[in-house]
N, CA, C and O of each residue as an XYZ file, in Angstrom:
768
protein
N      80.745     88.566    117.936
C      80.160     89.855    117.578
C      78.802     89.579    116.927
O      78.558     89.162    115.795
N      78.406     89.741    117.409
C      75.884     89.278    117.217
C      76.024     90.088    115.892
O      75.579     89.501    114.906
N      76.587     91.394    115.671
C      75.940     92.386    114.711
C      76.651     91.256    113.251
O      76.029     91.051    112.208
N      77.776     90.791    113.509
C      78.366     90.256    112.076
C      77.995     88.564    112.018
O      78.473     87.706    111.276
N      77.131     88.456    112.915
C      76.436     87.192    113.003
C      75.324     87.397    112.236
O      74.988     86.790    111.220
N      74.708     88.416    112.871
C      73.386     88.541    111.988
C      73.588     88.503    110.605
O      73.022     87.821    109.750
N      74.837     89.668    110.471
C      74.649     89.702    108.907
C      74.690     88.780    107.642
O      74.202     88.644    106.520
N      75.812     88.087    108.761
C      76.042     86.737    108.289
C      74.902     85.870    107.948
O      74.657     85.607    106.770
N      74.280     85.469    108.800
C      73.130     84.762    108.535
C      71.831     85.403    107.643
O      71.052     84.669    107.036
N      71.706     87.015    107.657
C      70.686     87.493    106.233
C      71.485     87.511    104.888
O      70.866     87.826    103.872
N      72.852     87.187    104.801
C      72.964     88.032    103.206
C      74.295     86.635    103.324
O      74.349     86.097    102.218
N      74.904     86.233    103.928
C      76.068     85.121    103.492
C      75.403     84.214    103.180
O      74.382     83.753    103.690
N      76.247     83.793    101.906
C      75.304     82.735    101.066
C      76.946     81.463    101.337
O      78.163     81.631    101.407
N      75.863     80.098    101.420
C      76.745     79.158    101.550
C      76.720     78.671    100.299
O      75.674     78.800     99.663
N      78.128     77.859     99.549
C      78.146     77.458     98.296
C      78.854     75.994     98.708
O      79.345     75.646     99.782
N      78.720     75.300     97.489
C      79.899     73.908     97.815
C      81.230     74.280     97.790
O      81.648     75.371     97.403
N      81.943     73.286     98.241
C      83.392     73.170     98.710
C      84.112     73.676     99.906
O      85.248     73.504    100.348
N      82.614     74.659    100.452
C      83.294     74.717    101.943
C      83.495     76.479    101.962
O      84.261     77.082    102.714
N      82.607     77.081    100.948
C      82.788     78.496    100.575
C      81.361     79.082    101.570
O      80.221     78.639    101.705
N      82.008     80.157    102.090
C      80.633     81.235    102.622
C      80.758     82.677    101.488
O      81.898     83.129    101.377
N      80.122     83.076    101.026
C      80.139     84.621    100.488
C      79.939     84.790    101.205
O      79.385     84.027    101.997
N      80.398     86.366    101.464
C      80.255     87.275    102.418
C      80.596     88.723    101.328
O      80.945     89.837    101.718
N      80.427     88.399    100.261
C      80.530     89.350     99.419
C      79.627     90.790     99.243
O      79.830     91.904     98.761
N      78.914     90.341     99.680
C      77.957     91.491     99.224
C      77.908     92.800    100.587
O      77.228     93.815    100.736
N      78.820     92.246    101.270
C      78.938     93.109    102.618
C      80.282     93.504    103.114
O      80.370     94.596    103.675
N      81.481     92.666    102.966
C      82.656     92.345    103.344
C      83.854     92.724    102.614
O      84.845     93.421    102.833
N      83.312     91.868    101.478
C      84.680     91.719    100.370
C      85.045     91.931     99.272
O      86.161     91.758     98.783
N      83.318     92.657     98.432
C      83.921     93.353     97.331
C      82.988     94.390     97.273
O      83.384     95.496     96.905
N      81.191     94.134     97.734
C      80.862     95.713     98.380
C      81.316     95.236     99.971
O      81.502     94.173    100.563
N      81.381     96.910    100.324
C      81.650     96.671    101.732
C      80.432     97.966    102.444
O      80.044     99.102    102.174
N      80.241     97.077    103.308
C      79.320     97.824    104.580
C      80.100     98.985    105.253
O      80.083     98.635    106.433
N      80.622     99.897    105.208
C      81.657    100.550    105.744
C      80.777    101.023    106.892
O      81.228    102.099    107.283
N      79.678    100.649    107.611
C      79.103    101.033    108.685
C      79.798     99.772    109.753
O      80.391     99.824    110.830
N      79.461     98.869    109.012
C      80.135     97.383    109.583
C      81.429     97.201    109.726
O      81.972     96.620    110.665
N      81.929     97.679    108.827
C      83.979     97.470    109.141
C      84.085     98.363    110.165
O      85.037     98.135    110.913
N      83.321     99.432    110.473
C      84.141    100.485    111.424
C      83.580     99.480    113.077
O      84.307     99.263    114.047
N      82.302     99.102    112.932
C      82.252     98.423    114.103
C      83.334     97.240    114.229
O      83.601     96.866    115.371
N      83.793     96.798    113.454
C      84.975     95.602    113.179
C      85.969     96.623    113.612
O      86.363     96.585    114.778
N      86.330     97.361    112.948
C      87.564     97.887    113.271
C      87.394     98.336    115.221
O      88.244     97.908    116.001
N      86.461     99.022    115.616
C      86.275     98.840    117.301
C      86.357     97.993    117.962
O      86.900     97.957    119.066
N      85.563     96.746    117.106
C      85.789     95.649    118.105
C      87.023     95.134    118.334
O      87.233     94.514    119.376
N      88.261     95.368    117.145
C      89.389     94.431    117.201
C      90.330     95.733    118.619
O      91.046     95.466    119.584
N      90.000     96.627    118.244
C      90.446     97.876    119.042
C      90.300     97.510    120.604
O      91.137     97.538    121.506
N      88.964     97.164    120.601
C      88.898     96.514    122.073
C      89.086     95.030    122.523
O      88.839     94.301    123.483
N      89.548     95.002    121.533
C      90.718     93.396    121.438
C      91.623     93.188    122.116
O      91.735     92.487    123.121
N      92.499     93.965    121.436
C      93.907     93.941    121.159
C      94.384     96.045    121.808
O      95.453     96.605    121.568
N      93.530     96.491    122.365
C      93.552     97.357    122.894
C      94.876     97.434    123.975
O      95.251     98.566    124.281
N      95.430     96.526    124.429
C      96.312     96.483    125.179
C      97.598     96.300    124.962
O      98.502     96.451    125.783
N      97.714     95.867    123.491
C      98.722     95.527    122.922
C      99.711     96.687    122.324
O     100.731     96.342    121.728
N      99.412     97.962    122.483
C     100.507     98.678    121.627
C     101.009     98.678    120.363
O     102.087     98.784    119.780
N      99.675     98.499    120.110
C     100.001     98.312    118.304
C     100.371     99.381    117.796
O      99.781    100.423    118.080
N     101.733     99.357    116.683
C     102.229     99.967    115.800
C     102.081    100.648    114.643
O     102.289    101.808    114.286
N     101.538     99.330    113.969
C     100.683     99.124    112.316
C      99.960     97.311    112.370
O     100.262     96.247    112.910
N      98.863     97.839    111.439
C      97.917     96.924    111.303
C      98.505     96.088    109.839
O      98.661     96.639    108.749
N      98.729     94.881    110.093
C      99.264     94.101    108.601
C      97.900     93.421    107.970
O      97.167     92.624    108.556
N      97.743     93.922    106.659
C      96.813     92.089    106.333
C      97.971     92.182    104.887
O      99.064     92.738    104.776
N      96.897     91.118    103.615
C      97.399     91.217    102.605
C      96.444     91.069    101.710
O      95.505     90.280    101.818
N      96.662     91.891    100.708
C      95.759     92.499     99.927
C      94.776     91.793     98.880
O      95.520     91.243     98.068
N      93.539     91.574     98.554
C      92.594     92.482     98.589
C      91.836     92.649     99.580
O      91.595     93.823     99.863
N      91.432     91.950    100.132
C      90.039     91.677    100.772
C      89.843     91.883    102.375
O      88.844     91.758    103.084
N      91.479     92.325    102.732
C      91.657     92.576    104.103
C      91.972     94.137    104.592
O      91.967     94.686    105.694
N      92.291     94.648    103.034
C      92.490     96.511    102.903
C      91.519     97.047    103.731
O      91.946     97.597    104.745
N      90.422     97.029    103.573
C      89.287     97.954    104.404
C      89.234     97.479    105.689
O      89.191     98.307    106.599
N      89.229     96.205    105.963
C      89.304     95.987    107.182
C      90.343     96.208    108.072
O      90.044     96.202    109.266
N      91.736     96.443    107.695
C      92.670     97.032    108.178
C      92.459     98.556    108.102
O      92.839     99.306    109.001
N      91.935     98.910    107.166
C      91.940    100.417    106.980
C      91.269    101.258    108.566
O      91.665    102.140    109.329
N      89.934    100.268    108.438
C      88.977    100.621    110.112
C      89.580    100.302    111.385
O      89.549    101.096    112.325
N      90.306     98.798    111.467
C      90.911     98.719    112.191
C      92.147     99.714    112.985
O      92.262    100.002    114.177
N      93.130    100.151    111.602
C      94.085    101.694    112.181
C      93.470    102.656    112.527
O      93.849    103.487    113.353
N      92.209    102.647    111.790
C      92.083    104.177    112.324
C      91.413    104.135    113.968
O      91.488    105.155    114.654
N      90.735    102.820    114.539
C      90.825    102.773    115.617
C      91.877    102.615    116.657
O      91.762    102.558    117.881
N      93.007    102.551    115.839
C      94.150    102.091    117.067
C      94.707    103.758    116.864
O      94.938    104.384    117.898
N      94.901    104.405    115.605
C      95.638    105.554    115.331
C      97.256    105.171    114.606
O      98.322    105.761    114.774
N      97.000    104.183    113.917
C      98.535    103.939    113.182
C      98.382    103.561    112.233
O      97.228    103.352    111.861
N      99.596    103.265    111.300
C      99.160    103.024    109.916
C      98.445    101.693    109.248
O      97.512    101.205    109.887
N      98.728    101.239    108.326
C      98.343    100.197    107.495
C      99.782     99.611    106.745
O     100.450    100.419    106.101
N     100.096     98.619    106.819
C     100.514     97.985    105.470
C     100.324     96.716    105.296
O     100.517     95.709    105.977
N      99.793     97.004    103.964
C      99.247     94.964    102.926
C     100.468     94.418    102.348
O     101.040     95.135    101.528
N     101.005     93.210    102.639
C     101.113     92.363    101.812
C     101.278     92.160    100.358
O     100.561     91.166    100.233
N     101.845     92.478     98.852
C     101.452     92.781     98.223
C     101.725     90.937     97.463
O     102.563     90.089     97.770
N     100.478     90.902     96.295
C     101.120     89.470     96.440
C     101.780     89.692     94.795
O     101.506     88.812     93.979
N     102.449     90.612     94.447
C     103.648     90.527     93.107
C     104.232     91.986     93.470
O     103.788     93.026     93.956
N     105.561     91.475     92.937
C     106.040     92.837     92.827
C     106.336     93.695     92.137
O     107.159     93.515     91.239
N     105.762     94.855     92.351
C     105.352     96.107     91.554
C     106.391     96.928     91.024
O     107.384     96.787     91.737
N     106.587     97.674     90.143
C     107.817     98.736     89.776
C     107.513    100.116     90.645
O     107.936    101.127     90.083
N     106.883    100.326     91.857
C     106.682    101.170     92.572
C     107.189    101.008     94.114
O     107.301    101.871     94.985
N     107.547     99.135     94.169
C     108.148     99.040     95.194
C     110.199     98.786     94.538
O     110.921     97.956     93.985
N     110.228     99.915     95.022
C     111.574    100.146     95.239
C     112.544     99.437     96.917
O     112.028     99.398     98.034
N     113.605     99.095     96.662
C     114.561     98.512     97.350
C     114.305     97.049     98.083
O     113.643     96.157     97.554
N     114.773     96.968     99.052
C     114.393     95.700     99.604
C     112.967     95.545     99.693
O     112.196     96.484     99.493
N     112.556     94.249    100.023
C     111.513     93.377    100.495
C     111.661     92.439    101.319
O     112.530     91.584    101.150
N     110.840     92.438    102.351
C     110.164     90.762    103.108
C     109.491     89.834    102.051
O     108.587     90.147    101.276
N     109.791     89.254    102.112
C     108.628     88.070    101.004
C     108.558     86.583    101.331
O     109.582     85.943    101.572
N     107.206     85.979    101.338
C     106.726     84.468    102.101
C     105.820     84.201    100.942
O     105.298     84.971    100.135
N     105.766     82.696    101.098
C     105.324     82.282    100.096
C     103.179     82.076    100.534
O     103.201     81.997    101.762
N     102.259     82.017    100.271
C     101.138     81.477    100.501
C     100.125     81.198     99.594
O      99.677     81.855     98.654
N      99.811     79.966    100.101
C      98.831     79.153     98.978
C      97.124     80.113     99.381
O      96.658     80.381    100.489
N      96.765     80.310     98.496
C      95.363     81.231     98.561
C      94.239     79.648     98.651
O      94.232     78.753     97.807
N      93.554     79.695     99.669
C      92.407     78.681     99.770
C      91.453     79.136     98.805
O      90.765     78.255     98.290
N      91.236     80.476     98.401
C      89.610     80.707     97.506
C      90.593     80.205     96.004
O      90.255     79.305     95.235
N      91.818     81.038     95.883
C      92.081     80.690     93.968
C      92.979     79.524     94.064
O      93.613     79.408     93.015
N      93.267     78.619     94.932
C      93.972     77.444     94.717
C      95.505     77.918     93.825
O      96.016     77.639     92.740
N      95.759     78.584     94.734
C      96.776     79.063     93.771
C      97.974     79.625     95.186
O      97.539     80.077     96.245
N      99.847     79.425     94.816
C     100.565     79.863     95.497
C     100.928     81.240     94.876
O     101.077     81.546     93.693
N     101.048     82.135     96.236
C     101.711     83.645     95.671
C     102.441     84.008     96.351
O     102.292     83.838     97.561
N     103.462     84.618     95.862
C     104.950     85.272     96.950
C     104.103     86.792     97.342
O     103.407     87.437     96.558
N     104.356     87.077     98.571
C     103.559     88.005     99.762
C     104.862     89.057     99.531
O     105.947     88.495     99.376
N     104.855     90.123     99.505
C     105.857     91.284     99.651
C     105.950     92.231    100.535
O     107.077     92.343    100.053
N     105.910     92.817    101.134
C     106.103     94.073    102.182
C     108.333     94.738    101.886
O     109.477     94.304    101.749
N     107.544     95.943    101.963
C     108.965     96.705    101.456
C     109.388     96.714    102.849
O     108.615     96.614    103.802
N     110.430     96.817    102.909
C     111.785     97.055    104.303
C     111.419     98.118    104.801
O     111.687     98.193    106.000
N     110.744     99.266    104.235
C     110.745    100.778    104.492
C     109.614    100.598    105.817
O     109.746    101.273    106.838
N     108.583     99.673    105.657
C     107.817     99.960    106.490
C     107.012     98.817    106.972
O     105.790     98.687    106.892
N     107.821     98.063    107.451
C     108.308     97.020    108.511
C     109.409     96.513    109.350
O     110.142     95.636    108.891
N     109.613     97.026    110.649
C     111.176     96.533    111.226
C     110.823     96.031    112.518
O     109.769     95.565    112.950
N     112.105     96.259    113.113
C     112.041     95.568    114.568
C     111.399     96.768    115.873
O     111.104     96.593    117.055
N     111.379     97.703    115.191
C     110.409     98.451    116.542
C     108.988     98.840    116.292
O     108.443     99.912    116.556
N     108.445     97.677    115.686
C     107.134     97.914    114.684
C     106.477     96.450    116.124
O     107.157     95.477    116.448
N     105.391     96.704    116.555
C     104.383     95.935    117.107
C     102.875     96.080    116.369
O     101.975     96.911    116.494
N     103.051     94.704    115.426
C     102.097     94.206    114.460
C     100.921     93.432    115.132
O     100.831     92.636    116.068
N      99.975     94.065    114.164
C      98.259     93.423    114.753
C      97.842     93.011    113.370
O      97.453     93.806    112.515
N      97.958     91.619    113.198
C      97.088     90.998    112.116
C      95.956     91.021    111.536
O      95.335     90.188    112.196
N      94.844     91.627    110.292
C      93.684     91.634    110.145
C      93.556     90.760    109.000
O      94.493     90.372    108.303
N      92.291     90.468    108.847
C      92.231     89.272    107.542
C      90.470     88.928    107.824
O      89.894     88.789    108.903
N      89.938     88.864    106.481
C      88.814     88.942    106.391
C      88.202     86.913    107.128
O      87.320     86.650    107.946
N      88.909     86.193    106.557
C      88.618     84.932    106.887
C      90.221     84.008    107.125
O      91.376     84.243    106.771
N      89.886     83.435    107.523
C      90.732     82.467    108.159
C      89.971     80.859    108.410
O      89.141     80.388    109.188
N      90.877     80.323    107.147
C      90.527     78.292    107.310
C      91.413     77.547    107.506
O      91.200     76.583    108.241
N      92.584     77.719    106.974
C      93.632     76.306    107.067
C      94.826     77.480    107.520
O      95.581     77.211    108.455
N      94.903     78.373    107.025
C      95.806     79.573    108.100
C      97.138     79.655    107.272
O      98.264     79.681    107.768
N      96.802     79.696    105.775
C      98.147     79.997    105.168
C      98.441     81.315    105.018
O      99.638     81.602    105.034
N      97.433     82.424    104.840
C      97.461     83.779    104.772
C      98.353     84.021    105.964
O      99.307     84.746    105.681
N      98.304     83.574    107.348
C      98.236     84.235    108.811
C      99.794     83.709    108.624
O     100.774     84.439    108.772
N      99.839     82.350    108.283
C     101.605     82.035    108.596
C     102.220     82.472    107.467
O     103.439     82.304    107.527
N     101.714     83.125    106.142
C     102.907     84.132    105.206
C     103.368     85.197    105.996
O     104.559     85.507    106.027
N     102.196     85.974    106.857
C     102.196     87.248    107.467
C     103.142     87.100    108.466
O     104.240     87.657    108.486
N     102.526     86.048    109.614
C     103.668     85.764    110.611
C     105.025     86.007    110.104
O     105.696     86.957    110.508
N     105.481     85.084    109.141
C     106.502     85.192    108.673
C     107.216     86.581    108.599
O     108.138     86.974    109.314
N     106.569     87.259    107.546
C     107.617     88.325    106.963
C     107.326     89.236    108.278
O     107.702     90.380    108.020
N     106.757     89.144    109.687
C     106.726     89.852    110.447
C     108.272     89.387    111.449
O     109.092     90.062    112.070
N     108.101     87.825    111.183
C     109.256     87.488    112.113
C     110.540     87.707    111.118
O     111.578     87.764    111.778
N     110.762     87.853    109.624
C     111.741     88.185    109.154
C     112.041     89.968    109.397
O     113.071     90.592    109.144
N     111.455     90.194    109.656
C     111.442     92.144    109.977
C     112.075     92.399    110.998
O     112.714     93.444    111.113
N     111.990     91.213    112.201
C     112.356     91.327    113.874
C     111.288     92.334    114.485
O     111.563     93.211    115.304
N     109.886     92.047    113.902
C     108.908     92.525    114.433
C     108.378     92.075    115.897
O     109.028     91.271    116.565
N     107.334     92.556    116.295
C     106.748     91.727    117.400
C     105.364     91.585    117.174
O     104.686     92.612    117.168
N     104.657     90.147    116.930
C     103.257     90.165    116.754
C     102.439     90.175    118.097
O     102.633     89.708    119.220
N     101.678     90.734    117.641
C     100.331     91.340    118.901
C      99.649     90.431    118.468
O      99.045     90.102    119.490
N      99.168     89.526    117.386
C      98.019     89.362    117.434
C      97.544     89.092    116.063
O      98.060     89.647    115.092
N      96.442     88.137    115.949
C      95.593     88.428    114.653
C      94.229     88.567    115.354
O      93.812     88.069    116.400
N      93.516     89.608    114.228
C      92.232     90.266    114.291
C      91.778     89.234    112.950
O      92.475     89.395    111.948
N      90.565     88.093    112.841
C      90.151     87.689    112.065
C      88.389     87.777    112.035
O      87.668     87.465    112.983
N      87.944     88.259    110.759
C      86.277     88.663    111.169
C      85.543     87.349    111.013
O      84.659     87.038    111.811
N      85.923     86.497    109.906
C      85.384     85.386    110.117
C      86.574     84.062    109.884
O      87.488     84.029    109.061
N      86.209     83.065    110.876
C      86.848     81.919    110.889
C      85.900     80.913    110.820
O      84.771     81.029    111.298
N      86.469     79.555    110.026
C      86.049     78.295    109.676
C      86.645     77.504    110.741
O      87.745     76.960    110.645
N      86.085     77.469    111.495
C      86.303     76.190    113.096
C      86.446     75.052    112.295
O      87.535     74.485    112.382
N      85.600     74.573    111.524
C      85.894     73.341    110.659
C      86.605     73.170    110.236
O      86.592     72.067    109.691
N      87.985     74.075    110.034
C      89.194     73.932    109.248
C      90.455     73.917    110.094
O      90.502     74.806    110.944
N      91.366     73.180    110.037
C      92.251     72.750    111.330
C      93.105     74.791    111.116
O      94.156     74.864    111.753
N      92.846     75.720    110.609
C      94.107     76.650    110.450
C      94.441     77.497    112.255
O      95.390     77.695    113.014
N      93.125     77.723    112.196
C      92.588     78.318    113.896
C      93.060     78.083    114.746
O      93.665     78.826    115.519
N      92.815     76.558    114.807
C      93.210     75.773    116.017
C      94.779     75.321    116.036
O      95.338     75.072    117.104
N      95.430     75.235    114.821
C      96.616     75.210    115.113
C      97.615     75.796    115.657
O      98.468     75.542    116.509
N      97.144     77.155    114.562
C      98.127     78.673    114.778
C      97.423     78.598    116.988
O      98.297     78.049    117.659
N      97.020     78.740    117.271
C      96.723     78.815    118.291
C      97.133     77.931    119.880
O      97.097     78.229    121.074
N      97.511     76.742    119.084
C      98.537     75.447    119.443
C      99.728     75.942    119.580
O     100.419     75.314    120.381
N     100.264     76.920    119.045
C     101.053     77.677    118.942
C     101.925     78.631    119.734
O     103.138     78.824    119.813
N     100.630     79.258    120.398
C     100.947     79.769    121.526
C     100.569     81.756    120.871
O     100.986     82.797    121.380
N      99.476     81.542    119.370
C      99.734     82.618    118.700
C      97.536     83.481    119.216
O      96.387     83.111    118.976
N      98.060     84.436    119.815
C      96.760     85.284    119.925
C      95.791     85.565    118.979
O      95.747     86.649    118.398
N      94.837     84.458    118.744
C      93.886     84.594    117.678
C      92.396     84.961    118.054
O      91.662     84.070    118.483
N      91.859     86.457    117.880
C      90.804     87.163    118.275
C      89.715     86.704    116.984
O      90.093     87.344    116.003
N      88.734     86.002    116.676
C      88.039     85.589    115.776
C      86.364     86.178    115.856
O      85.620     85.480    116.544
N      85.870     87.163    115.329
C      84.714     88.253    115.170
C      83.622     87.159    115.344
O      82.795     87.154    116.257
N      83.734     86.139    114.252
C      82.868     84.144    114.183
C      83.344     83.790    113.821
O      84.253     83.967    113.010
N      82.662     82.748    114.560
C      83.404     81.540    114.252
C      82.528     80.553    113.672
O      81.569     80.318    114.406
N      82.539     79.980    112.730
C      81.507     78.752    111.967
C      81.847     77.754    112.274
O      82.975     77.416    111.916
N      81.195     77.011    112.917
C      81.175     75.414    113.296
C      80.763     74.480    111.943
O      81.345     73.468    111.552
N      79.550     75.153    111.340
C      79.318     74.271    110.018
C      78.825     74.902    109.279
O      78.789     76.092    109.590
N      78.293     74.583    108.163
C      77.448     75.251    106.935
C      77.121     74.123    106.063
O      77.829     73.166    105.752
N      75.851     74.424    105.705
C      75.413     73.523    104.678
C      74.643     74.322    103.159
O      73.716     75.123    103.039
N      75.362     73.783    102.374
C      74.855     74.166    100.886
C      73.564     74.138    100.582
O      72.873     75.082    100.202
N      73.196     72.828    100.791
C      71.649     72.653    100.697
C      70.333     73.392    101.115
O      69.193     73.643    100.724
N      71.350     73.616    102.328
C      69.948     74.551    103.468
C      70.217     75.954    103.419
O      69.273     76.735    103.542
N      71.279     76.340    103.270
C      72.150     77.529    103.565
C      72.299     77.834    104.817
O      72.626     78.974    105.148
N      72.123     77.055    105.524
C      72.373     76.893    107.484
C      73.469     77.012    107.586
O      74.198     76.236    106.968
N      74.160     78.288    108.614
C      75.120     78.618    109.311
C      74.979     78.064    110.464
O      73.781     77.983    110.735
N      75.841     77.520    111.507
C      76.260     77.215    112.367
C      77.224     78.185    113.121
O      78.323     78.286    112.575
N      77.019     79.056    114.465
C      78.011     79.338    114.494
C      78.678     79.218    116.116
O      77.736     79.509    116.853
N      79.595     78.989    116.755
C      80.416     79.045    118.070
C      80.239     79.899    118.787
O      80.566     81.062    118.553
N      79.645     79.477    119.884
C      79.289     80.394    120.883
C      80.193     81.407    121.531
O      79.753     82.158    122.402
């Protein structure tokens, strides 16, 4: 997608350890001119798939799921990563290590609104080593769901998560893809 390339390359700032911001557009302000073209593009993705509801897990994948449903016409549900005194009765729950806070969190989704006649479309702002995507997988395959798919806006090619889940035999639609980045220069690289 050229338009989230570009943006990428005027306003994503590269940092050490292997970090892109994409903050100032993506993930904590958001371009909501830009998610809705995200949300079309994954639409004409995964357009064939019969999607149900759009899964990510929460924060940083809310809006982008949000654009994404409203292009397919179905709902939303996140992931929650603790559980709340508002989620009442059962839960799905998977465990995932967060790559930005180095940190493990148990993933939640209530029973109410995830099951087996639910056909799930994955969204998620980035994707590197692919622990977010296999919590989700998970509590989708504990539901007796059927996955369609992940919708990811940006992926780290440099990071084995992509290429595995995909080894897999698992439908991974990626908006970019980054081959490299450098701190020094702030040079993006990205996959044709």
């Amino acid at each position: 997608m050229e338009l989230l390339k570009e943006r990428i390359r005027k306003d994503g700032k590269v940092k050490d350890g292997n970090v892109l911001k994409v903050d100032s557009f993506l993930n904590h302000q958001i371009d909501v001119k830009l998610l809705e073209e995200i949300g079309k593009e994954f639409k004409r993705l995964f357009g064939n798939e019969e999607v149900t509801k759009v899964l990510t897990i929460e924060a940083s994948g809310i809006g982008i799921a949000v654009e994404t449903a409203r292009a397919f016409g179905v709902p939303v549900v996140f992931a929650k990563k603790s559980k709340t005194k508002n989620i009442a009765g059962e839960v799905y729950t998977s465990k995932v290590m967060s790559y930005t806070h180095g940190r493990e969190y148990d993933i939640i989704v209530s029973k109410d609104f995830l099951g087996p006649e639910d056909r799930v479309l994955i969204v998620d702002d980035f994707l590197a080593n692919g622990a977010a995507l296999e919590g989700l997988i998970q509590l989708i395959k504990d539901a007796g769901a059927t996955l369609c798919g992940c919708g990811i806006v940006i992926e780290k090619g440099f990071q084995p998560g992509g290429e595995e889940l995909r080894k897999r035999g698992i439908n991974i639609q990626s908006l970019a893809i980054v081959d490299s980045m450098d701190p020094a220069t702030g040079e993006i690289c990205f996959r044709d």
